[in-house]
Backbone as a ProteinNet text record, in pm:
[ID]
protein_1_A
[PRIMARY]
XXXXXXXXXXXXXXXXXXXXXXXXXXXXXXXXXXXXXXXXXXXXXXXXXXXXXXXXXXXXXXXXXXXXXXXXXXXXXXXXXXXXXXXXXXXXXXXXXXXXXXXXXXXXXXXXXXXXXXXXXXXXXXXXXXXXXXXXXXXXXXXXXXXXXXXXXXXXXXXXXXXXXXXXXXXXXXXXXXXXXXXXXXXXXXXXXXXXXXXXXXXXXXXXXXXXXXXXXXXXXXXXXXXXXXXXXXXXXXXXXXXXXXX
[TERTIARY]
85.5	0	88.8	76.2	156.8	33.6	92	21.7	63.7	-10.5	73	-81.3	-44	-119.4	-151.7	-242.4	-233.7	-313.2	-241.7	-268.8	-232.5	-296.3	-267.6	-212.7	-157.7	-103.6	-240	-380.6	-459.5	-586.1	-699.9	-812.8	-867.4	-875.2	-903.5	-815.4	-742.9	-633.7	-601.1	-712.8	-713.6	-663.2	-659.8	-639.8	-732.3	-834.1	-883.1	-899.8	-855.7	-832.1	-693.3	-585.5	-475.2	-469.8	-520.7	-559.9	-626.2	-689.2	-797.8	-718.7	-696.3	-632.5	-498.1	-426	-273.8	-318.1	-428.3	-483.2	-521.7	-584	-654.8	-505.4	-448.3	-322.3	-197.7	-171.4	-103.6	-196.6	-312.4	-432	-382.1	-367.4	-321.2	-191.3	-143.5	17.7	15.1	-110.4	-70.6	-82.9	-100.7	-82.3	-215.8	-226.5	-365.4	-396.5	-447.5	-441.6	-572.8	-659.6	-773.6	-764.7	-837.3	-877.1	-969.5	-912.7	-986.1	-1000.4	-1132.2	-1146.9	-1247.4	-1144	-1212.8	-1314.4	-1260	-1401.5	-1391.7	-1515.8	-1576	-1646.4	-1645.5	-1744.4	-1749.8	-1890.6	-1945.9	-2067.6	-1985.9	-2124.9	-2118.7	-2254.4	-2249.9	-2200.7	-2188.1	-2169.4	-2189.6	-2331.8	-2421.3	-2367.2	-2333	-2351.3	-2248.4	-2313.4	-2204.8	-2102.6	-2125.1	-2034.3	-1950.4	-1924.3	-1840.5	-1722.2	-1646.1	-1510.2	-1460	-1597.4	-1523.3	-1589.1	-1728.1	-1825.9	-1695.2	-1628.2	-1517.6	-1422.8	-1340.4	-1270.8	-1289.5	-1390.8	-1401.3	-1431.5	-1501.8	-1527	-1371.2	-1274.2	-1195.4	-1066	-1095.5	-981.6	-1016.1	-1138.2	-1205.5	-1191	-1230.1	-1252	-1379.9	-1421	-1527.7	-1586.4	-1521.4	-1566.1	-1633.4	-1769	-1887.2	-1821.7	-1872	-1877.5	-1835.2	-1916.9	-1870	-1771	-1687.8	-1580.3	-1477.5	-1521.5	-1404.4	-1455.7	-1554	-1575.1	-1611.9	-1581	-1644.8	-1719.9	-1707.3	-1805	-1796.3	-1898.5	-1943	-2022.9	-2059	-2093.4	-2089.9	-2266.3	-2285.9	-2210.6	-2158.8	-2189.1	-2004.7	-1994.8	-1846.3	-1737.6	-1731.9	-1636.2	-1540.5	-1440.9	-1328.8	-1376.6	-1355.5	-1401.5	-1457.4	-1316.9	-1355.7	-1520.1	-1484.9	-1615.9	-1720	-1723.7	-1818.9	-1920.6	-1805.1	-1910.5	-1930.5	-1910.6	-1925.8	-2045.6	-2073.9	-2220	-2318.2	-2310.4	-2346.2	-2354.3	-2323.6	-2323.5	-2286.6	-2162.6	-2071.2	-1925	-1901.9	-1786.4	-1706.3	-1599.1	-1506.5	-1357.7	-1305.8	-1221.5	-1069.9	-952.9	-816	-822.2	-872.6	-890.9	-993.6	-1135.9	-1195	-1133.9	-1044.6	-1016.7	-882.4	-804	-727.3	-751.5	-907.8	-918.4	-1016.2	-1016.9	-1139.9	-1025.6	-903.3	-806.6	-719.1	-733	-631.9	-749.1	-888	-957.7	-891.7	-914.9	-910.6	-764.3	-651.1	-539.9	-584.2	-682.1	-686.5	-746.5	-801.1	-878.3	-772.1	-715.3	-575.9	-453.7	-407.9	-219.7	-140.1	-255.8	-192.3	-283	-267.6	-407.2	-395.8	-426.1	-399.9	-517.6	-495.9	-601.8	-545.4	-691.1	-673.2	-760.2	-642.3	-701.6	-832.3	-791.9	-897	-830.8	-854.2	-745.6	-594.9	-550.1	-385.7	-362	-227	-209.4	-223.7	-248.8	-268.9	-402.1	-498	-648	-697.4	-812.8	-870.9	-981.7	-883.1	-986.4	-1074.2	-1009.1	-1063.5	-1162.7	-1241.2	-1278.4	-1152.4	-1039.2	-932.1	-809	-788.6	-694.8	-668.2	-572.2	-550.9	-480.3	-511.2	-476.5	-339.5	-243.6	-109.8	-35.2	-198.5	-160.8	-190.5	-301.5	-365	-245.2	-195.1	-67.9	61.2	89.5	217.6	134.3	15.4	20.1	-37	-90.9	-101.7	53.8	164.7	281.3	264.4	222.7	246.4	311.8	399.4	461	306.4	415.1	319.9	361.8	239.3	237.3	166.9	213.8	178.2	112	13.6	-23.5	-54.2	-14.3	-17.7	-65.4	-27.6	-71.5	53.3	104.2	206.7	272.9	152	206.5	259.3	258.4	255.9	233.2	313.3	280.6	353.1	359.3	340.4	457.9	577.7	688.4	728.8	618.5	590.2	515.8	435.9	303.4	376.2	426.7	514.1	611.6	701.7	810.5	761.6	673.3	641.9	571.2	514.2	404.1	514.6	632.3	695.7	797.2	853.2	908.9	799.8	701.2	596.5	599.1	572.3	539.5	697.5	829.8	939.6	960.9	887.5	900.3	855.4	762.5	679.8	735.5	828.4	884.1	851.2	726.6	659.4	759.6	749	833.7	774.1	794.6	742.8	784.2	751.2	754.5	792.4	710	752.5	625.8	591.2	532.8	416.1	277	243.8	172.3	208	126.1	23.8	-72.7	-202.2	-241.9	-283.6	-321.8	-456.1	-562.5	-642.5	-817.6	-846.3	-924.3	-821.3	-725	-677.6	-568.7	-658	-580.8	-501.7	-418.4	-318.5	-394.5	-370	-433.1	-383.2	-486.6	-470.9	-342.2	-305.5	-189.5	-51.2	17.1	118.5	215.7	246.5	308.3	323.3	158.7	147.3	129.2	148.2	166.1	263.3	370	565.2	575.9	517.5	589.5	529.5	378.2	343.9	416	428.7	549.9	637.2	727.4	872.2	846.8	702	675.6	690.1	585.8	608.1	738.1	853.4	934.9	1047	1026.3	1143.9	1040.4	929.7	918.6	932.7	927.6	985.1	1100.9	1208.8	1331.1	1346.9	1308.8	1333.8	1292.2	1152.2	1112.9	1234.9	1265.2	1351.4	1507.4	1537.1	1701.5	1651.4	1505.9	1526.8	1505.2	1471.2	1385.5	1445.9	1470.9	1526	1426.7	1304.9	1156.1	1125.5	1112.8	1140.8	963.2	974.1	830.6	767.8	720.3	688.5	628.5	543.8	441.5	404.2	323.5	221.2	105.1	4.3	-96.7	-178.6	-178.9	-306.2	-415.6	-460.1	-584.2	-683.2	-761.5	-884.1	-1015.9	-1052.8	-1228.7	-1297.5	-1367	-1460.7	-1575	-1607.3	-1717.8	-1637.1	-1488.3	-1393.3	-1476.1	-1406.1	-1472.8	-1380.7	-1411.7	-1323.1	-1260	-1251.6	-1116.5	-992.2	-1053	-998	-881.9	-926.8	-821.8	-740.5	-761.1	-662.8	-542.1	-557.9	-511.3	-383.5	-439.6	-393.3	-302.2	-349.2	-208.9	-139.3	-149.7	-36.2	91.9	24.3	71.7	182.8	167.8	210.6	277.1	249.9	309.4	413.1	537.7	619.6	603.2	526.6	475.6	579.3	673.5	804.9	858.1	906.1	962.7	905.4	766.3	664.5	667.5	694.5	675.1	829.9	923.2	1042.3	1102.7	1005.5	1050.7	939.5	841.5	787.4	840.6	893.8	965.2	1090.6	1154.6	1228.8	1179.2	1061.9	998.8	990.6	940.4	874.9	980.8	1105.8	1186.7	1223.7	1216.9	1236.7	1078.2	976.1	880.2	794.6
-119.6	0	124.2	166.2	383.2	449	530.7	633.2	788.1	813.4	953.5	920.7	950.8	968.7	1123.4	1201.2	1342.4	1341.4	1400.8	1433.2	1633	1625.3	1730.5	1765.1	1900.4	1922.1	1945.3	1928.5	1972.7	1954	1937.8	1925.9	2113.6	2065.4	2224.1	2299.2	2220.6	2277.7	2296.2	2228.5	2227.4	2144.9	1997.3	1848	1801.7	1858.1	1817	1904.5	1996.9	2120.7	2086.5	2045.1	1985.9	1898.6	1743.2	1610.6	1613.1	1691.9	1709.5	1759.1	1887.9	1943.6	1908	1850.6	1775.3	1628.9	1599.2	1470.7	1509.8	1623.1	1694.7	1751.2	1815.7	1840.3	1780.1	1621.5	1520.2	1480.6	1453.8	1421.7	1479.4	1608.6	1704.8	1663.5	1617.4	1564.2	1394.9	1367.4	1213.5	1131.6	1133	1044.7	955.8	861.9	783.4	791.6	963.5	934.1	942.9	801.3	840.8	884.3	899.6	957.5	898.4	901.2	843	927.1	925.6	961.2	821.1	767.9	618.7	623.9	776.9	753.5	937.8	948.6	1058	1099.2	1195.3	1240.5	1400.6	1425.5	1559.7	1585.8	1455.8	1489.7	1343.1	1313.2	1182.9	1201.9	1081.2	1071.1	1139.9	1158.1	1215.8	1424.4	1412.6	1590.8	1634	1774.8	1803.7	1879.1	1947.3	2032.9	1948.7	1801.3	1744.6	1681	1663.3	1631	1529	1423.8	1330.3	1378.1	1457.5	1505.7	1600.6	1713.3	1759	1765.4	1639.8	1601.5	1510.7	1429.9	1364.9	1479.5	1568.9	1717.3	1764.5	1806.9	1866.2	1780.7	1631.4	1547.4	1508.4	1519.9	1523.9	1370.3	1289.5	1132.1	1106.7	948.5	934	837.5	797.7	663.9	730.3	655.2	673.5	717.7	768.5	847.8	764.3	594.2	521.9	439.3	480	430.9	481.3	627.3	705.4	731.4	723.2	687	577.4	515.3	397.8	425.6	485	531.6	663.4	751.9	846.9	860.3	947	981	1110.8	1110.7	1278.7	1366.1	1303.2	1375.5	1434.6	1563	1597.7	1603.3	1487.2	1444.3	1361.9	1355.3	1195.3	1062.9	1055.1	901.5	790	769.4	642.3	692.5	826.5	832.3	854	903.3	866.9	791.8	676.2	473.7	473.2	527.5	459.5	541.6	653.6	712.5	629.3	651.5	602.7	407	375.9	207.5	187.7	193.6	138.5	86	-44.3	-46	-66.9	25.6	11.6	-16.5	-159.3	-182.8	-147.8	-203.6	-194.9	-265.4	-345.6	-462	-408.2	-322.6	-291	-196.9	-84.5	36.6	5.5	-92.7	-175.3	-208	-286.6	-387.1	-232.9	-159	-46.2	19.8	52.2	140.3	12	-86.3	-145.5	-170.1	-175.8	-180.4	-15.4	74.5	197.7	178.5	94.7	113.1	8.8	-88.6	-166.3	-60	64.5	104.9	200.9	240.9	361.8	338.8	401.2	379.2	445.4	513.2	607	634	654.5	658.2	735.6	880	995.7	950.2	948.9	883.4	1034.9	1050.4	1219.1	1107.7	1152.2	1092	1200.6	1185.4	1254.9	1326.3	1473.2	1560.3	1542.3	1475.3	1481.4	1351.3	1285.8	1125.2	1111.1	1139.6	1122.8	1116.4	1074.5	1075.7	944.9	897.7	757.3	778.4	688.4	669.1	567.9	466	321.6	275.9	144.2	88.3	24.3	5.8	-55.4	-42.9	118.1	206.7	318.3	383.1	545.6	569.3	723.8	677.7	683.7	732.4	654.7	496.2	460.1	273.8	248.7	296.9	285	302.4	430.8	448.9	360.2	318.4	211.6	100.6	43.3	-71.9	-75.1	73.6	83.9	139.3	144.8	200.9	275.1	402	526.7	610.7	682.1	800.6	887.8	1009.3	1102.4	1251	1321	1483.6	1542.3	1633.9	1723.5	1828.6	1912.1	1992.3	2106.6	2254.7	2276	2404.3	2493.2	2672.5	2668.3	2796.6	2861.3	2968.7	3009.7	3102.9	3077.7	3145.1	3137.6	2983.8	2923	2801.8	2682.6	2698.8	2574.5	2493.4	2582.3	2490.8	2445.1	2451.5	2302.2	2207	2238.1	2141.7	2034	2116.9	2046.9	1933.8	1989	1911.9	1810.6	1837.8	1723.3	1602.5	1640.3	1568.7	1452.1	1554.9	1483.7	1375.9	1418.6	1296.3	1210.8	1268	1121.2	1016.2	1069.2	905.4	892.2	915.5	867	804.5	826.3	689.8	595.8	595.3	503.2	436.6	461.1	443	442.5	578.3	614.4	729.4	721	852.3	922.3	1096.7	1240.6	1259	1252.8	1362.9	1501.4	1529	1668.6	1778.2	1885	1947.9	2080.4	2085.1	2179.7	2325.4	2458.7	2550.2	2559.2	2579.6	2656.7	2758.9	2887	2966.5	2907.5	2888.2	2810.6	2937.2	2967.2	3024.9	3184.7	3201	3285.8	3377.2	3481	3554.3	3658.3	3654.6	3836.9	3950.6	4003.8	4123.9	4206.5	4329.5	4439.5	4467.1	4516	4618.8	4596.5	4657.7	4623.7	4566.1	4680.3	4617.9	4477	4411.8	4292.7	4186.1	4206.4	4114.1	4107.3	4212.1	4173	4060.6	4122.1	4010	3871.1	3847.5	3718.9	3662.8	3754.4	3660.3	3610.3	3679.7	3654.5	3594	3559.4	3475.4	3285.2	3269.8	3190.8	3142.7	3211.8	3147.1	3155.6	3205.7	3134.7	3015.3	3003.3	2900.7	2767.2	2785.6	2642.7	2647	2785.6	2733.5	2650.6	2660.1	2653.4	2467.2	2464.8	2294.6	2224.2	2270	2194.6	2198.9	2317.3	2273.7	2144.9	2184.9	2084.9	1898.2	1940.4	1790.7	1711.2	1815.7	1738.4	1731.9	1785.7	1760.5	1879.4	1874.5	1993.4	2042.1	2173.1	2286.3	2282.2	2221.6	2229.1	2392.8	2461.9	2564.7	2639.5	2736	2788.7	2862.2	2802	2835.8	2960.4	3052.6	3185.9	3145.5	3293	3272.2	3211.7	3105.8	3063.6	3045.3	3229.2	3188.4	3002.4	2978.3	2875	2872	3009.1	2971.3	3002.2	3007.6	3026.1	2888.6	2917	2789.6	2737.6	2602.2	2527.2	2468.3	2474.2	2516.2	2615.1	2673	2790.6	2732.3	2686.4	2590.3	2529.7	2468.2	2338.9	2466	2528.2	2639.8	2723.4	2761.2	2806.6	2710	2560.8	2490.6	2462.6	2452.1	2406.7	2536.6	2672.6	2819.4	2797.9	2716.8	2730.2	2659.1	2487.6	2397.4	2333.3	2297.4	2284.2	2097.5	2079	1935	1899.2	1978.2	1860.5	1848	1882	1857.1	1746.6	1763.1	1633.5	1521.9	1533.8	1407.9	1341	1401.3	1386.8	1241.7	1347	1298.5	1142.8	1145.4	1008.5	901.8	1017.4	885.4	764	892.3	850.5	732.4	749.1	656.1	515.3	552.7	434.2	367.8	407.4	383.8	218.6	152.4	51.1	-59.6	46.7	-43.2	-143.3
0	0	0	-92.5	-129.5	-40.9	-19	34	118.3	200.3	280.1	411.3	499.8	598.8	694	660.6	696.2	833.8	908.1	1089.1	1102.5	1217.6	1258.3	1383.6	1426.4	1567.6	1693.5	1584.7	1676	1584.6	1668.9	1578.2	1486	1362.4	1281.6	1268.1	1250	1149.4	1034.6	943.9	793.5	748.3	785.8	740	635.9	637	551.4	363.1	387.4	275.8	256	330.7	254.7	210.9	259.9	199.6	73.5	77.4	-48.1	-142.5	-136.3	-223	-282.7	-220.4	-231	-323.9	-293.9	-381.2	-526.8	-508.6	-664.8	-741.3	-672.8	-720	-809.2	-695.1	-785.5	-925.8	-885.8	-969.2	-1125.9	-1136.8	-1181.8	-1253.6	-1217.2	-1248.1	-1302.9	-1288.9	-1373.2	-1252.3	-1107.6	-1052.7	-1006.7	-961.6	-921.8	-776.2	-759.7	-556.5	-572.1	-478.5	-368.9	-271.4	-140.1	-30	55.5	206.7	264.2	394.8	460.5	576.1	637.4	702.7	769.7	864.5	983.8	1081.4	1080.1	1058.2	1082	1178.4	1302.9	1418.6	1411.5	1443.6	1483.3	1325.3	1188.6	1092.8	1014.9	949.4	893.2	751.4	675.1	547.4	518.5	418.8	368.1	359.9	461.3	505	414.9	337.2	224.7	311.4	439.3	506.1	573	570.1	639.9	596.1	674	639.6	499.3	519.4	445.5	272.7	259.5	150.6	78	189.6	148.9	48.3	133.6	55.2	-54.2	-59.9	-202	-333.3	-254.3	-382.7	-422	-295.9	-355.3	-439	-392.9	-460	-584.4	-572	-736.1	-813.3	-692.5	-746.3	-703.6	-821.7	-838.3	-738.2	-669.1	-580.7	-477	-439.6	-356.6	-189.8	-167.5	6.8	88.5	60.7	143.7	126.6	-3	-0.2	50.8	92.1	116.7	307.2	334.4	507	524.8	624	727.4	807.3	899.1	997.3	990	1002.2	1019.7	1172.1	1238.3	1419.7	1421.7	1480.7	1513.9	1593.2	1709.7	1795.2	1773.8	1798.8	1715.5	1867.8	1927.9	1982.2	1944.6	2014.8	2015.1	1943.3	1824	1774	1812.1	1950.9	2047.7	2138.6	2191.3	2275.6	2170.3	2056.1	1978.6	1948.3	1892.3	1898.8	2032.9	2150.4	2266.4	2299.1	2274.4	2263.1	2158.5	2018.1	1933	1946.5	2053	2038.6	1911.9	1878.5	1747.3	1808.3	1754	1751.1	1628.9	1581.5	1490	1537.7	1501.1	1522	1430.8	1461.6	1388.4	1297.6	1231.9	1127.9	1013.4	1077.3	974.7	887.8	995.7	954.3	818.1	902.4	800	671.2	625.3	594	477.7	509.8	437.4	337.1	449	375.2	260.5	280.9	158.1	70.4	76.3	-11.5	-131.5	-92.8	-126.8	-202.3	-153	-215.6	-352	-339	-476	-569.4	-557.5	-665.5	-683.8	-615.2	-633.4	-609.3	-705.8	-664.8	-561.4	-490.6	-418.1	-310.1	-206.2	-111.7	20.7	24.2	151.9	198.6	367.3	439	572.3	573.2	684	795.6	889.5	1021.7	1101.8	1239.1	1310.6	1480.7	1442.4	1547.1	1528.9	1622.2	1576.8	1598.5	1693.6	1687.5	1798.4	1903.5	2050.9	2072.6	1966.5	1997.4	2002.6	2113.7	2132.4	2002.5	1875.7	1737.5	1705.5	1771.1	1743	1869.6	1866.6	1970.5	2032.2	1960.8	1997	1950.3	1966.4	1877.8	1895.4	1922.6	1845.2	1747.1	1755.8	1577.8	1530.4	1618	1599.7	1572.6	1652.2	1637.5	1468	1452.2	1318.1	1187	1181.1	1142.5	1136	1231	1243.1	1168.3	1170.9	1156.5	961.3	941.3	804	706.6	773.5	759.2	642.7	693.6	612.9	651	576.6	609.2	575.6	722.2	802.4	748.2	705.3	643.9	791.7	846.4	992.7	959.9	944	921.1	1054.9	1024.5	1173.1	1163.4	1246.3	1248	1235.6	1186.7	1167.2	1254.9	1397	1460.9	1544.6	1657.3	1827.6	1877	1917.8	1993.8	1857.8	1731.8	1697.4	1660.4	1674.1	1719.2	1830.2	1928.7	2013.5	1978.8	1926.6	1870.2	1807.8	1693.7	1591.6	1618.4	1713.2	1726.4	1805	1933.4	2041.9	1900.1	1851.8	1721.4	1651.8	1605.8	1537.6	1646.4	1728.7	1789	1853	1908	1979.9	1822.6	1710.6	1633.2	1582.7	1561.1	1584.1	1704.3	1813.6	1907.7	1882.1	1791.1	1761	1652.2	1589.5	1427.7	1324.6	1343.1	1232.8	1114.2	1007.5	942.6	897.7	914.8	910.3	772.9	695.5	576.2	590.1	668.9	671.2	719.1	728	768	690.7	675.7	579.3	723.9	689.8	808.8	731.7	795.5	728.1	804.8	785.9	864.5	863.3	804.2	862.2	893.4	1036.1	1070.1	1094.9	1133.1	1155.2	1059.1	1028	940.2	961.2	907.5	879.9	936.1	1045.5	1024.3	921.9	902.4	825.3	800.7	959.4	1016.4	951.2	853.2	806	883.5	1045.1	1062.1	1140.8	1144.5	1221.6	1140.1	966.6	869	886.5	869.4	870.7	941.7	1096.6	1181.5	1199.3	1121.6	1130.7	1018.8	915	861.3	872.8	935.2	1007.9	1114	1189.8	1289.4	1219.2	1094.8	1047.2	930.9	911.1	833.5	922.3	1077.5	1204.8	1254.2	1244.9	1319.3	1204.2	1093.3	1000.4	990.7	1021.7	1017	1190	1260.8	1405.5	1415.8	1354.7	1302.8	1251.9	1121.6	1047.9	1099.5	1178.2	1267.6	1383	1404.2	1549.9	1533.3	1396.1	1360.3	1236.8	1150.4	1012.6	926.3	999.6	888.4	828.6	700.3	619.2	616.9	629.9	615	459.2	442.5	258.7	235.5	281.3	313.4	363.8	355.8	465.4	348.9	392.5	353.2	361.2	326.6	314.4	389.6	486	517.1	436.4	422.2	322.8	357.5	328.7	381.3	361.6	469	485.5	350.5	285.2	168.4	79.6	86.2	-55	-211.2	-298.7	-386.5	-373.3	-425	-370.7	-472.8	-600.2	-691.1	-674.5	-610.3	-579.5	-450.5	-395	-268.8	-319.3	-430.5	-459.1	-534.1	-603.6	-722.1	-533.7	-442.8	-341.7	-288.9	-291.9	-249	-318	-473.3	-532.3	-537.2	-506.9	-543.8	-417.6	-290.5	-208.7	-125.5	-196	-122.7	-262.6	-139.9	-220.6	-245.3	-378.2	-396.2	-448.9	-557	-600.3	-470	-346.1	-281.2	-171.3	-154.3	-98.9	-206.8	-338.7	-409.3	-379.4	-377.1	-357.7	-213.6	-122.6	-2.2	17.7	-58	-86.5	-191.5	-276	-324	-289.7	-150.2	-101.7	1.7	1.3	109.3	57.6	-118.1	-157.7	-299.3	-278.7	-388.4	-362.8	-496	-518.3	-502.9	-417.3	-387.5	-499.2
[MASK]
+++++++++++++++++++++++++++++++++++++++++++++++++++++++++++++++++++++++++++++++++++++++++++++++++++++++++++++++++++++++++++++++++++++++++++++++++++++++++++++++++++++++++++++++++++++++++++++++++++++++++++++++++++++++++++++++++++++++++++++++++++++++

């Protein structure tokens, strides 16, 4: 199974506008990526405003909703406490057994988890376990300001304990934009291109990005066109190939 596995430093961070769009993108380039969002909570399938309706729009493949979720759960908590409201159990085997389906129809297969890797996902899982045992290299997606070269780095060594491998890192500003104030753009700039140099001295995991504020009713062509403007994909295709050379 090829693939990339996209997490975040935190829930809403825009995991799912990079998954998507990074999928439509290669798409773009000749390559065969599906998409998966395995368990979904806070909206069901069906819902066009939800994570997994999302991303099948913006990756711009044809395979049905439920190929691209397993479970879906209202209530927009923790996965695990989710089914445990909802009386569901989803185990490590289905979630397994859903995502290599997805790799037979694609050559390539980004699977956006749920919050970051320290979250109870499974009835018998988090989703770090899920990860090791689907061995994908890991894309981090994070904020770019204040705080997130802790986020980052703690993120990236917890699944190197685990002997998971980081790809590397995308910012998104996300909900929070630039102010006006010239001079409080300068310095969020210079806030975010010390904190990817500060990532990549401490870690070795290279910053592909940072993403533009992107209104919530932006179109959503318009997203994918914004990440390719901004993420450095020869250098993400690069560092996967390094993953998957000879495979």
């Amino acid at each position: 199974m090829k693939g990339l596995f996209i997490t975040g430093t935190d829930t809403g961070v825009g995991k799912t506008w990079v998954t998507g769009a990074l999928a439509r993108a290669l798409r773009r380039k000749g390559y065969d990526v599906g998409v998966c969002k395995p368990i979904q909570s806070g909206n069901l399938k069906d819902d066009p405003t939800g994570d997994a309706m999302t991303l099948r729009r913006l990756a711009g493949v044809l395979d049905s909703i439920s190929d691209i979720c397993l479970c879906a759960l209202p209530q927009p908590v923790a996965p695990q406490l989710a089914m445990r409201l909802s009386e569901v159990d989803i185990y490590m085997e289905d979630v397994v057994s859903f995502c290599r389906r997805a790799s037979n129809r694609h050559e390539w297969v980004f699977v956006e988890g749920a919050g970051g890797v320290a979250v109870p996902y499974l009835s018998d899982a988090w989703v770090s376990d899920v990860i090791r045992v689907l061995d994908l290299p890991v894309l981090i997606v994070a904020r770019p300001g204040l705080g997130t070269v802790n986020h980052s780095i703690l993120t990236i060594e917890y699944l190197r304990n685990q002997d998971i491998r980081v790809v590397g890192v995308v910012f998104n500003r996300g909900s929070d934009p630039c102010t006006e104030n010239d001079t409080d753009s300068r310095l969020a700039a210079l806030l975010e291109e010390t904190n990817a140099s500060y990532i990549r001295e401490s870690t070795g995991v290279p910053v592909f990005g940072s993403l533009p504020h992107i209104p919530s009713y932006a179109y959503e062509p318009n997203i994918v066109s914004i990440v390719e403007e901004n993420v450095d994909i020869p250098g993400l295709l690069e560092s996967l190939g390094s993953v998957y050379s000879g495979y």
